[in-house]
C-alpha positions as CSV (number, residue, x, y, z in Angstrom):
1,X,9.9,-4.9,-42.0
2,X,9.9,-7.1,-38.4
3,X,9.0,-6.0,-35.8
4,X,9.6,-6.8,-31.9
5,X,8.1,-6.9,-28.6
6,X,9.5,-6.7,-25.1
7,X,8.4,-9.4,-22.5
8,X,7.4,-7.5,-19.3
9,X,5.0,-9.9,-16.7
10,X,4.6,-12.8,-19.0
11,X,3.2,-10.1,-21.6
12,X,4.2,-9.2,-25.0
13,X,4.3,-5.9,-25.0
14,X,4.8,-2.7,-27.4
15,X,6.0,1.0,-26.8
16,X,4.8,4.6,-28.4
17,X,8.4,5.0,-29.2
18,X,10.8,2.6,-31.3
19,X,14.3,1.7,-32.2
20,X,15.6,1.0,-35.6
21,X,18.1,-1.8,-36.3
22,X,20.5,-1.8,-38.6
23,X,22.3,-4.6,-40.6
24,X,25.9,-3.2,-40.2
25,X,26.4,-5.1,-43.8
26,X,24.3,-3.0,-45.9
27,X,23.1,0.4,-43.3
28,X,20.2,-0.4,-43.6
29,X,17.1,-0.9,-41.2
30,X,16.0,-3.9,-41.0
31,X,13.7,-4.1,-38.2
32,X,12.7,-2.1,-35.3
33,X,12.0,-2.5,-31.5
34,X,10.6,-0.8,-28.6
35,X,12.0,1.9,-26.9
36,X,11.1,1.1,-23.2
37,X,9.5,4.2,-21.3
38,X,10.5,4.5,-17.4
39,X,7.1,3.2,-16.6
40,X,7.6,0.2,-18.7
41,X,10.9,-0.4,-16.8
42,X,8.7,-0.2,-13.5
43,X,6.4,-2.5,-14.5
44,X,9.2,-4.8,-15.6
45,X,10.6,-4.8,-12.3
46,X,7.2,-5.2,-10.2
47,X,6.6,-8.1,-12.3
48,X,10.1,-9.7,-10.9
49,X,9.6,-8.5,-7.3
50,X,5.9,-10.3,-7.4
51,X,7.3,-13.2,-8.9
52,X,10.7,-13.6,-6.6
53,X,9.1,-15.1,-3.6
54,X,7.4,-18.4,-5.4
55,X,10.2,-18.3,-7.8
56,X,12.9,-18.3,-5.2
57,X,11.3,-21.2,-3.0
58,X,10.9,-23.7,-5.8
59,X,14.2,-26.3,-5.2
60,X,17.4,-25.8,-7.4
61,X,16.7,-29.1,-8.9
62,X,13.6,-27.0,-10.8
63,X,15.2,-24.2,-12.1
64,X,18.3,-26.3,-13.1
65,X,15.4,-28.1,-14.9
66,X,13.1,-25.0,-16.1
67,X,17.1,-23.8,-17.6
68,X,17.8,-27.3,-19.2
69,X,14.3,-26.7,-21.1
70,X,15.3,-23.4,-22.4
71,X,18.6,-24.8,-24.1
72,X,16.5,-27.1,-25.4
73,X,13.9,-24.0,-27.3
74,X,17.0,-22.4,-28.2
75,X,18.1,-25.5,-30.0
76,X,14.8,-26.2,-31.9
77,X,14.9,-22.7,-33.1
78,X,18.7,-22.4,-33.9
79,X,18.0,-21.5,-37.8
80,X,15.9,-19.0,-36.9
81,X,18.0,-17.1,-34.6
82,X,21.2,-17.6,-36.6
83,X,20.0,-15.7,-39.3
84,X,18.8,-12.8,-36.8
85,X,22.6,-12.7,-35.7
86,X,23.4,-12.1,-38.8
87,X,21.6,-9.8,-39.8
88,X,21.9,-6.9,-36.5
89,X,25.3,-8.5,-35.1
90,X,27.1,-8.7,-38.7
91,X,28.7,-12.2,-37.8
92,X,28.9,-14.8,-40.7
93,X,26.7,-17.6,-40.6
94,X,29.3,-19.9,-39.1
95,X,30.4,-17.9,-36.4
96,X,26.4,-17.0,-35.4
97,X,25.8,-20.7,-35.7
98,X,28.3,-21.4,-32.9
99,X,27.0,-18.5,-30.9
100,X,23.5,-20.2,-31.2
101,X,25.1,-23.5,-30.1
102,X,27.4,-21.8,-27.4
103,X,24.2,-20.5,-26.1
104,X,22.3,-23.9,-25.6
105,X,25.5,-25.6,-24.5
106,X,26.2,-22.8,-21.6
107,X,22.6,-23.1,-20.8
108,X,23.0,-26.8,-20.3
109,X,26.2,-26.5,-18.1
110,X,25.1,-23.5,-15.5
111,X,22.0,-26.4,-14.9
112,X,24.6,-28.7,-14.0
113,X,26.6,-26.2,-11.5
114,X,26.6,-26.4,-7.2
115,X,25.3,-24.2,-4.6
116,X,24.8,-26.5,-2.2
117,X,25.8,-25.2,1.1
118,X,29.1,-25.7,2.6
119,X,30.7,-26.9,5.9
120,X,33.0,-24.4,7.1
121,X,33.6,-25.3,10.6
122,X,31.7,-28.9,12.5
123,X,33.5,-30.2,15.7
124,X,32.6,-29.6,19.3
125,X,31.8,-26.4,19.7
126,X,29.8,-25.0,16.4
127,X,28.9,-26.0,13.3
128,X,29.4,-23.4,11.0
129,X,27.9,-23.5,6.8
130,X,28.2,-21.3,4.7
131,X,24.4,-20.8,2.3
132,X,24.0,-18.9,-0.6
133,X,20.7,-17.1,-0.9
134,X,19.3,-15.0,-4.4
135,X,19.4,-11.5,-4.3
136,X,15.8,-10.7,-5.9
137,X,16.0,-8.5,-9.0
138,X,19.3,-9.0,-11.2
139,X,19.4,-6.0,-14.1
140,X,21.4,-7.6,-16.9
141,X,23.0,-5.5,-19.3
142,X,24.1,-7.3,-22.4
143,X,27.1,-6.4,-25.1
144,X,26.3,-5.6,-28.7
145,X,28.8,-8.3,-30.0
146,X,27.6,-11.5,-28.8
147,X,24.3,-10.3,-28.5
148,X,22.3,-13.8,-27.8
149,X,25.2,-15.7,-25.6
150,X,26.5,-13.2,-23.3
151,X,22.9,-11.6,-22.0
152,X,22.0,-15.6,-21.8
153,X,24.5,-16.0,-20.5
154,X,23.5,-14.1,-17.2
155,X,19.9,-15.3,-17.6
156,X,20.6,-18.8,-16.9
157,X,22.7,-18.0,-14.2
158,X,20.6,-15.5,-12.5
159,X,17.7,-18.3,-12.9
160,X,19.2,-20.9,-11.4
161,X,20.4,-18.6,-8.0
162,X,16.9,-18.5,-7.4
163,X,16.5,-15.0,-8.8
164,X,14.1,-13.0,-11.2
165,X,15.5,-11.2,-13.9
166,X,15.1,-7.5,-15.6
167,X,17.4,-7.8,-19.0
168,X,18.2,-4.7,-21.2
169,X,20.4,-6.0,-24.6
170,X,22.3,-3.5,-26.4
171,X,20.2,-0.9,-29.1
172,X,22.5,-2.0,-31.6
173,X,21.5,-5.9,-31.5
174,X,18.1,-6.3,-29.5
175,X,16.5,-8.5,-32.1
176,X,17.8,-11.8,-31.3
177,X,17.4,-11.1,-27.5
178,X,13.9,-10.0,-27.3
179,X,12.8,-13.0,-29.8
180,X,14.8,-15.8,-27.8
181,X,12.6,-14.3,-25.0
182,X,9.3,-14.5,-26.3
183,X,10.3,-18.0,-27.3
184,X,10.7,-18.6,-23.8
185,X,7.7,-16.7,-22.5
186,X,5.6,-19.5,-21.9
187,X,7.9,-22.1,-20.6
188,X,8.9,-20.0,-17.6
189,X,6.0,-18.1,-14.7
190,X,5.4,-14.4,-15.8
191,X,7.6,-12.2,-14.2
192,X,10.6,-14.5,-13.7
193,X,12.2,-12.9,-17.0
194,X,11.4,-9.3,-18.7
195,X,13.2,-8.2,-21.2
196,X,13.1,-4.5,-22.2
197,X,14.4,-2.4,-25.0
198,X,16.3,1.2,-25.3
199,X,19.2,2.6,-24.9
200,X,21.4,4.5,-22.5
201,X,18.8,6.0,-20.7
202,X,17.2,2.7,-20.0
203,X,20.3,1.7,-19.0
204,X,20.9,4.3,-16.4
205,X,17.4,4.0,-15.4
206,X,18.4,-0.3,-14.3
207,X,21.2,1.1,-13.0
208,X,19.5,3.6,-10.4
209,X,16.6,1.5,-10.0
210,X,15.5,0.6,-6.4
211,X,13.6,-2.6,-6.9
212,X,17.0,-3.8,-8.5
213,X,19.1,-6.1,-5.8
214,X,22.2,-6.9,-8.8
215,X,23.8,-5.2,-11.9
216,X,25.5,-7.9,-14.3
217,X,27.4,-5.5,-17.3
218,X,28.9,-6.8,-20.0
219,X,30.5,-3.5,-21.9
220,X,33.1,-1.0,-21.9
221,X,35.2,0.0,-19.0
222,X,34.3,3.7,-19.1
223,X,30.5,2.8,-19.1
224,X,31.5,0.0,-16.1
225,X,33.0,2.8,-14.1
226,X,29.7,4.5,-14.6
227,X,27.6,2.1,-13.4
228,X,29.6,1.1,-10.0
229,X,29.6,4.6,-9.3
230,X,25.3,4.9,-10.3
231,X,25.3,1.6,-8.7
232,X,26.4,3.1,-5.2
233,X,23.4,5.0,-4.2
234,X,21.6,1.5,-3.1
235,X,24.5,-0.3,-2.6
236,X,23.7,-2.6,-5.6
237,X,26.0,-5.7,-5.7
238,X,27.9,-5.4,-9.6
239,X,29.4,-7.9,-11.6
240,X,30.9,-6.2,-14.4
241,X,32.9,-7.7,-17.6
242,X,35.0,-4.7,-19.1
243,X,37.3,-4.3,-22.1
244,X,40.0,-5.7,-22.2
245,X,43.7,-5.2,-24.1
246,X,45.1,-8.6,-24.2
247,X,48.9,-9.3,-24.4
248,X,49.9,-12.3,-26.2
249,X,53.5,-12.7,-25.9
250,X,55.4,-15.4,-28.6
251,X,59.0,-16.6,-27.4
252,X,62.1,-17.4,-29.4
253,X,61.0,-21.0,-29.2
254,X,57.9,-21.0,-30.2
255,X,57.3,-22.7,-33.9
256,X,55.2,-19.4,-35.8
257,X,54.2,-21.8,-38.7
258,X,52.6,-24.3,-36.2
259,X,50.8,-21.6,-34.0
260,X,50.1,-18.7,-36.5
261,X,46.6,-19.8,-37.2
262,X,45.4,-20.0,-33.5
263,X,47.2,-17.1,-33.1
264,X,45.2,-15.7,-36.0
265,X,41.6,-16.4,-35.1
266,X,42.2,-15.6,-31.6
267,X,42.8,-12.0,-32.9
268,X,40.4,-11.8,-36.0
269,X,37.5,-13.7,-35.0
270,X,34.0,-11.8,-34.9
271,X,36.6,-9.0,-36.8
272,X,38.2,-9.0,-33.6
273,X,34.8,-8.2,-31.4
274,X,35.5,-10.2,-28.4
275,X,37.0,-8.5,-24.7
276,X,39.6,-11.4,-24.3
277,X,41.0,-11.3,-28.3
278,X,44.7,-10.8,-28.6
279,X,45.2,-7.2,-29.1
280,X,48.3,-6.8,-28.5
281,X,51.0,-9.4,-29.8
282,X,54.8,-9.5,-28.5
283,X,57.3,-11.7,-30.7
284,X,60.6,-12.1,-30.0
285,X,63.2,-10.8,-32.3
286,X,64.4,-14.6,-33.6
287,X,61.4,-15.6,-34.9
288,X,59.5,-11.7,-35.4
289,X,60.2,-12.0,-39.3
290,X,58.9,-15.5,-39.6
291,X,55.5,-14.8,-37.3
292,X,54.7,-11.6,-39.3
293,X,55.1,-13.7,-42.3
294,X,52.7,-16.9,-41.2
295,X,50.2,-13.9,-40.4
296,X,50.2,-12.4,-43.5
297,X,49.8,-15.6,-45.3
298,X,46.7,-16.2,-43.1
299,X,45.0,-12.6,-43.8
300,X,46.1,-13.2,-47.8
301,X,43.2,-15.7,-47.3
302,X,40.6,-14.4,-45.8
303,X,37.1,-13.3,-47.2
304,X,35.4,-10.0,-45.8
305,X,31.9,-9.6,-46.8
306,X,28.1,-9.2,-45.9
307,X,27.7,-12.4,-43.2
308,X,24.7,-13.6,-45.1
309,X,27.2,-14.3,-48.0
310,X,28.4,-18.0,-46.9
311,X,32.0,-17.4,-48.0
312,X,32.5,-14.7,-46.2
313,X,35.1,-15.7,-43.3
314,X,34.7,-12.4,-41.5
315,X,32.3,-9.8,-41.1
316,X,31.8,-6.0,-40.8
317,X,32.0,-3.8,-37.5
318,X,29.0,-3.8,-36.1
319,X,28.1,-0.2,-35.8
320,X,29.2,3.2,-36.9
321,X,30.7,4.6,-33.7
322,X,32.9,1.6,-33.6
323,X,33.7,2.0,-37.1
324,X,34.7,5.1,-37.0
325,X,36.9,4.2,-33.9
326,X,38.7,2.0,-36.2
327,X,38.9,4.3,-38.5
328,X,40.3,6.6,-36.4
329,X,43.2,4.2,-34.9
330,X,44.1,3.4,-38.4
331,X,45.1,6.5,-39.6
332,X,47.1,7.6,-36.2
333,X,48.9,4.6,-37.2
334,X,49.3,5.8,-40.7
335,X,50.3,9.1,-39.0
336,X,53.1,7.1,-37.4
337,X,54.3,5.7,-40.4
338,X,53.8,2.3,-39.3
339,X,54.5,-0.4,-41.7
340,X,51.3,-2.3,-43.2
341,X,51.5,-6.1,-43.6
342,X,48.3,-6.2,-44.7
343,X,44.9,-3.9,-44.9
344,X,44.6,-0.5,-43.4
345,X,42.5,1.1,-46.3
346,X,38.7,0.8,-45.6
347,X,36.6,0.4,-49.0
348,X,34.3,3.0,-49.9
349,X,31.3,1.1,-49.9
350,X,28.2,0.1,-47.9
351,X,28.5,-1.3,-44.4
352,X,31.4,-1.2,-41.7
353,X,33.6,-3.2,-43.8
354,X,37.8,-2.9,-42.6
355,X,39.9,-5.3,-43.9
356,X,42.3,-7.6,-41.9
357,X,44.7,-5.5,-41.1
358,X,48.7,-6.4,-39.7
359,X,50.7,-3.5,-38.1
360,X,54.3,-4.1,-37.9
361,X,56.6,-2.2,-35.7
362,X,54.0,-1.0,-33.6
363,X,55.1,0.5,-30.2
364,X,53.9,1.2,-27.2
365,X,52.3,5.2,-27.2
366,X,50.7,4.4,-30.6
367,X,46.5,4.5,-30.3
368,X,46.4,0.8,-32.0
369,X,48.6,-0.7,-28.7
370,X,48.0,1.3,-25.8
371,X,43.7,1.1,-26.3
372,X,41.6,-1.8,-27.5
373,X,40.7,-1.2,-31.2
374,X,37.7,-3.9,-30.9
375,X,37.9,-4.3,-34.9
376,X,40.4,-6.6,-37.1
377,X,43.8,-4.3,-36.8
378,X,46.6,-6.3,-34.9
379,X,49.8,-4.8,-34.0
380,X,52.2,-7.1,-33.8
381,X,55.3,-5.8,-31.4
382,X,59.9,-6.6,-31.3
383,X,60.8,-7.3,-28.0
384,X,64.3,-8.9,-26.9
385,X,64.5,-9.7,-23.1
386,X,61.6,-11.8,-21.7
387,X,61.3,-9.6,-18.3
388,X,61.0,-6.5,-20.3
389,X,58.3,-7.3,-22.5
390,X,56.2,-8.8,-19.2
391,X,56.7,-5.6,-17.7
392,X,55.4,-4.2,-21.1
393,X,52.1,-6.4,-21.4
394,X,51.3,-5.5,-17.5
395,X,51.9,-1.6,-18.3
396,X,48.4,-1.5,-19.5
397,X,45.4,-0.6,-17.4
398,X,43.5,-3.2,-18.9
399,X,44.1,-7.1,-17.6
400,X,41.2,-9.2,-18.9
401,X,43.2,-12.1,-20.2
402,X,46.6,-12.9,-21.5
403,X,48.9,-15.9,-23.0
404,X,52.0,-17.1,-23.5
405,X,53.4,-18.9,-26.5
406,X,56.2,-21.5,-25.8
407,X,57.2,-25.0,-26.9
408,X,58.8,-24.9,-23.3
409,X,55.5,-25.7,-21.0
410,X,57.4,-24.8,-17.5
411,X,58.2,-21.5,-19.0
412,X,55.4,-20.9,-20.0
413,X,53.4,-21.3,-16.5
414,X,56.4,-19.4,-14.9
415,X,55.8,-16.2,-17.5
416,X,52.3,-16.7,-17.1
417,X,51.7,-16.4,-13.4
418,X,53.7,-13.3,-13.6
419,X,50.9,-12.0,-16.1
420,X,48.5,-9.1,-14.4
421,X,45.2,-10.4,-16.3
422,X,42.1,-12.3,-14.7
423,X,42.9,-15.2,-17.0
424,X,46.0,-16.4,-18.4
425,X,46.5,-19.2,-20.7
426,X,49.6,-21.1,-22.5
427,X,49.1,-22.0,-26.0
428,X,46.2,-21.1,-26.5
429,X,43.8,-17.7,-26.2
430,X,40.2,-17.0,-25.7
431,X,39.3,-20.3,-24.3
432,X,36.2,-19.5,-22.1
433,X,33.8,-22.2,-20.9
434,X,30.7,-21.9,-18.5
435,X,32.4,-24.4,-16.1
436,X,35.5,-22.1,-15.6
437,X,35.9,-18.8,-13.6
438,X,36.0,-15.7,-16.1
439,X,36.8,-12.2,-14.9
440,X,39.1,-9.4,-15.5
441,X,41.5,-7.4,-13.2
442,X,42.4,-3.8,-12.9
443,X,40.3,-1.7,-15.5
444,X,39.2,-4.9,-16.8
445,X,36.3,-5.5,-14.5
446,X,34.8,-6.9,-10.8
447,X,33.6,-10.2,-9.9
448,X,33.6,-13.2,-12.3
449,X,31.0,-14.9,-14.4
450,X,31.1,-18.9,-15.0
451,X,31.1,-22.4,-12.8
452,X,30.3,-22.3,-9.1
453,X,32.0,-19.0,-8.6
454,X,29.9,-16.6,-11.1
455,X,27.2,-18.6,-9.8
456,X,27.4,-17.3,-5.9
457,X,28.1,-13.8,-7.3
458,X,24.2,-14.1,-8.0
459,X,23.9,-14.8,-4.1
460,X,24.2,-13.4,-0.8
461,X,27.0,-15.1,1.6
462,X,24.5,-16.1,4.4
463,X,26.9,-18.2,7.3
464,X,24.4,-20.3,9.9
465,X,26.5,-20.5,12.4
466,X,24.8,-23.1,15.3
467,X,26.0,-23.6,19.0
468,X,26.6,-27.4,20.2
């Protein structure tokens, strides 16, 4: 069995206490990890303080460069870390191939991002520019179901500010994370990046840390409300990425043959394990019959299995609270008497396995619409009047993203800027790139991560304002 180590001041280190990993495929352990004491976490964080001042004077133009190199390591050692993905996230191996790739390509294009400073105000009487300064310590707090690409994610950001890092990745997946960082151990000056393992407590202790300047939280939205309000005490700036309910809405004139499979993936993909999946889907009476039909066609398809099996399209939820979440939302649908397109009984066998499953005639007030299931159930929801149903998808206290489907473009930007979600997109769903703003609204989350914005939420707003 593997074992891992934690990276704490350019040092591999272990712990008296450990974690065991599961493969959500099988339930079995497959490696283990430290468990980082609070001491551990202290020493983590000197390690970032010592090394901010050098760290934070070196020009952009190096770190951009120090950042480019990393994409590069993660690159050489792509077959390795796929098949770590696999094996603690559950993914198939195309989908952890593209998380592998997703990884070095984000890397790549937060390098190429600005923070130069900007010209606010120059004519006789002032100049005024606006700089943006690192914080010091970020604590990054990474998700369980892109475990590699979304604590990255805040790395290379956080690196290129100008600041040092402290990252804590999920107990569930911490495999992938702590051996991308000993890959990177030696590339970078100790201290810049430490990387320790645990769980909650660890997290709380990041959280309520002094010597910690930023939280960046990528999780649920109870655990984000959580943090803001641990995060108070030092007046920590937060980023935080939250769950998310999305609303896909599908109008009369949309062709369901020509979208269904977009529509499809968008929902299923990593068995539906993404924040901004559709969750929710709205489709309009004159074409419901035909869209529920496309989709079922689709999931009639589709191979669910271990991810290490290379036919398998989908793979299992990742852990057994989340599983048995699912679980849970499925039979209050049953309850409901609900009508099954597809799925809704979960095999008794090994692993977190749920089928695709297609809810018809789901309504608002049933678990599987009004929360986010975060597994492969879809409800897909009868509307009539356009207004209504917008006033439907808003109802929610979620608003991380949202689409509309239309062969009508206009109408589609008109419905969508009505939409209260931090993205919104028109033909299309899920679309997130490292050069484009990504946040949520409401319960959804605060700040943004990606291009020059999510960059300066790594900064402090300094404005040099000179006298003529």
């Amino acid at each position: 069995m593997a074992d891992y180590k934690m990276t704490i001041g350019g040092e591999l280190v272990d712990s008296n206490q450990t974690l065991d990993v599961i493969n959500p495929a099988t339930e079995q352990v497959f490696a283990t990890c430290p468990e980082a004491t609070k001491e551990q976490l202290d020493a983590a964080v000197e390690a970032a303080q010592t090394a901010f001042p050098d760290w934070s004077r070196r020009p952009i133009d190096e770190r951009k460069d120090l950042v480019r190199q990393l994409a590069a390591k993660v690159a050489e050692h792509r077959d390795e870390l796929i098949g770590l993905l696999v094996k603690e996230q559950g993914k198939p191996i195309s989908n952890a191939t593209k998380e592998v790739e997703f990884t070095s390509y984000f890397a790549m294009t937060t390098a190429g991002l600005n923070l130069a400073p900007e010209v606010l105000r120059d004519d006789d009487q002032m100049k005024v520019e606006a700089h943006y300064k690192p914080l010091g310590v970020v604590g990054a707090i990474a998700p369980w179901n892109y475990p590699l690409l979304l604590a990255y994610w805040k790395v290379f950001a956080a690196l290129v500010a100008g600041n040092c890092v402290v990252l804590k990745p999920s107990p569930y997946t911490p495999v992938t994370t702590l051996k991308a960082a000993q890959l990177f151990n030696d590339m970078l000056p100790p201290g810049v990046l430490n990387v320790v393992s645990g769980g909650d407590e660890l997290g709380r202790w990041i959280v309520e840390h002094p010597g910690i300047a930023k939280i960046s939280f990528t999780g649920s939205s109870a655990t984000g409300k959580k943090i803001a309000a641990a995060a108070a005490g030092t007046l920590k700036r937060v980023t935080l990425e939250l769950g998310g309910n999305d609303a896909a809405v599908v109008l009369d004139d949309a062709d369901p043959e020509e979208i269904a499979e977009k529509i499809f993936w968008t929902a299923f993909n990593n068995s539906g394990q993404i924040c901004m999946a559709i969750k929710r889907l709205y489709v309009q009476e004159a074409v419901y019959d035909r869209m529920c039909d496309a989709l079922t066609k689709l999931a009639e398809g589709v191979t669910v299995g271990d991810g290490g099996d290379e036919t398998s399209m989908l793979g299992p939820v990742q852990n057994q609270m989340q599983f048995d979440r699912v679980c849970g939302i499925l039979e209050d649908t049953k309850q409901r008497g609900r009508r099954f397109l597809t799925g809704g009984e979960v095999p008794e066998q090994p692993g977190y396995f749920v089928p695709v499953t297609l809810v018809a005639e789901a309504e608002e007030g049933d678990r599987l619409v009004d929360e986010e299931p975060f597994g492969p159930v879809l409800p897909i929801i009868k509307f009539n009047d356009v207004d209504e149903v917008i006033t439907r998808a808003n109802a929610s206290e979620y608003g991380l993203g949202g689409s509309v489907w239309t062969n009508n473009i206009e109408r589609g930007q008109e419905l969508a800027a009505k939409m209260d979600s931090g993205t919104v997109w028109v033909n299309q769903h899920s679309v997130v790139l490292p050069d484009i703003p990504f946040g949520g609204a409401k319960n959804s989350g605060l700040g943004c991560e990606g291009a020059d914005e999510g960059l300066k939420n790594f900064c402090q707003l300094q404005v040099v304002n000179v006298a003529k």
